[in-house]
C-alpha positions, 0 to 999 in steps of 0.5 A, spaced: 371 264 210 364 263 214 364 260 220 363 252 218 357 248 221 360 239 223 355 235 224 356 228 228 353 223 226 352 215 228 347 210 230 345 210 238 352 208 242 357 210 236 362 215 240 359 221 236 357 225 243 366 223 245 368 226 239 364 232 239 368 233 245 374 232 243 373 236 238 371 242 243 377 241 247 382 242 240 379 248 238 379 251 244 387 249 245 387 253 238 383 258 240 377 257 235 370 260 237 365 255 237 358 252 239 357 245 242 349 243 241 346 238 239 338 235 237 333 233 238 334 239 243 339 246 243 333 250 246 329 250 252 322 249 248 327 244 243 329 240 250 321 240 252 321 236 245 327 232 246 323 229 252 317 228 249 321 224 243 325 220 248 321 218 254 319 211 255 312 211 254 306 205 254 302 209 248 304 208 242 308 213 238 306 214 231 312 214 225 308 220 222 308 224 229 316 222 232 318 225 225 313 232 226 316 233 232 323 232 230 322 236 225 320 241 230 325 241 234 330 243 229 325 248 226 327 252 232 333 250 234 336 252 228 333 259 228 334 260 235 341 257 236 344 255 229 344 260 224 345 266 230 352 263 232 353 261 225 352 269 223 357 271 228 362 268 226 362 262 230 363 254 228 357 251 230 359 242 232 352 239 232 350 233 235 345 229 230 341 234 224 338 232 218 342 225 216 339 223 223 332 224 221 333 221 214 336 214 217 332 213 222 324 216 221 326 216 213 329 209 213 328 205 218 321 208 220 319 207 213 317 214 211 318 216 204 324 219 203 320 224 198 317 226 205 323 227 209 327 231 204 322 236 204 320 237 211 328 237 213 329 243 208 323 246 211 325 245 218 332 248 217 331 254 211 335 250 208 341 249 212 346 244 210 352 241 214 358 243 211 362 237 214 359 231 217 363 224 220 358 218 220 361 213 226 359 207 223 359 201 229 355 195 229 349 195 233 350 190 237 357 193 239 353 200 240 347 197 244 353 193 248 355 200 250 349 202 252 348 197 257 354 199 260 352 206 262 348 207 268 342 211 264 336 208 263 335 207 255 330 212 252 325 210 247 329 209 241 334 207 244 330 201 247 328 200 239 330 193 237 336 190 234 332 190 226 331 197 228 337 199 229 340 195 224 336 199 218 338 205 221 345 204 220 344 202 214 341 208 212 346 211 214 350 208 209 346 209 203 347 216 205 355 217 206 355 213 200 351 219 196 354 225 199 361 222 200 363 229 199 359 231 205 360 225 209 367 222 211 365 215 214 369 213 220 370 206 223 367 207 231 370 201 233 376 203 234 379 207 240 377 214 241 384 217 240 384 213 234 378 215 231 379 223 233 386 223 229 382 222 223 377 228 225 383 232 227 386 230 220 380 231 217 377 238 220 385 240 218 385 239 211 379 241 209 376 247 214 384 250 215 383 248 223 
């Protein structure tokens, strides 16, 4: 069996970065090797993007310009980072990957989702998850988390309520095309709770 790639998945504050780590921390105990990443980012020139990406800024970014960047953030994460540890025989946990871009440049930012599609499969050779967890939380209660961290919110984060509303909305659009895919989880719930039903899911469908 191939090293599998799982993504997570989730509007800004949804527990997706909790849960890849617990999910670490299991496969540890269990003695699987994997890779933890995440995107934007995962490599040095990548990380150099991230910030471009993310940073608060008073000129405006272009919808056009924040999906170019995106995508060539993963063009050179997914050669550098991804598809190495996936050919030596490790699982890859990433953080964020194609259904990110999908809902918030495709949906939110309006930007034909002909267009995206094409770019995603350019940027990442093809590359598809094979399991992705979407955590669905309203906005509201994400954006209500993230004003309890001592982090000042980045550029999308500080995007407004309707924004974040669409994301998650696309997000939905998408489980509910590709439900073989993406297993949807209500993010609302405990931390503990909601890592039983990724435990249980990674369990019967990858034999971890």
């Amino acid at each position: 069996m191939k090293a599998p790639f799982v993504t997570f998945e989730g509007i800004e504050g949804s527990g997706k970065t909790t849960q890849i780590r617990l999910l670490s921390d299991y496969l540890k105990t269990k003695g699987i090797p994997h890779r933890v990443t995440r995107e934007p980012g995962g490599t040095p020139l990548a990380d150099e993007i991230r910030a471009l990406l993310l940073s608060p800024r008073d000129e405006s970014v272009f919808p056009e310009t924040e999906l170019l960047l995106y995508e060539a953030a993963r063009a050179q994460h997914v050669r550098s980072v991804i598809l190495p540890a996936l050919s030596s025989g490790l699982a890859v946990l990433c953080d964020r990957f194609c259904d990110a871009t999908s809902a918030y440049q495709g949906f939110s930012r309006e930007i034909g989702g002909d267009r995206i599609d094409w770019l995603n499969a350019f940027a990442s050779g093809g590359l598809s998850p094979d399991l992705t967890f979407l955590l669905d939380i309203p906005p509201e209660e994400g954006l209500t988390r993230l004003r309890g961290r001592e982090a000042r919110p980045d550029r999308i984060e500080s995007e407004s309520l309707e924004f974040h509303r669409k994301v998650r909305e696309g997000y939905l659009r998408l489980q509910r095309d590709r439900p073989d895919r993406i297993v949807l989880l209500e993010g609302s719930h405990s931390a503990e709770n909601v890592f039983r039903r990724v435990r249980e899911t990674v369990s019967a469908r990858l034999a971890w």
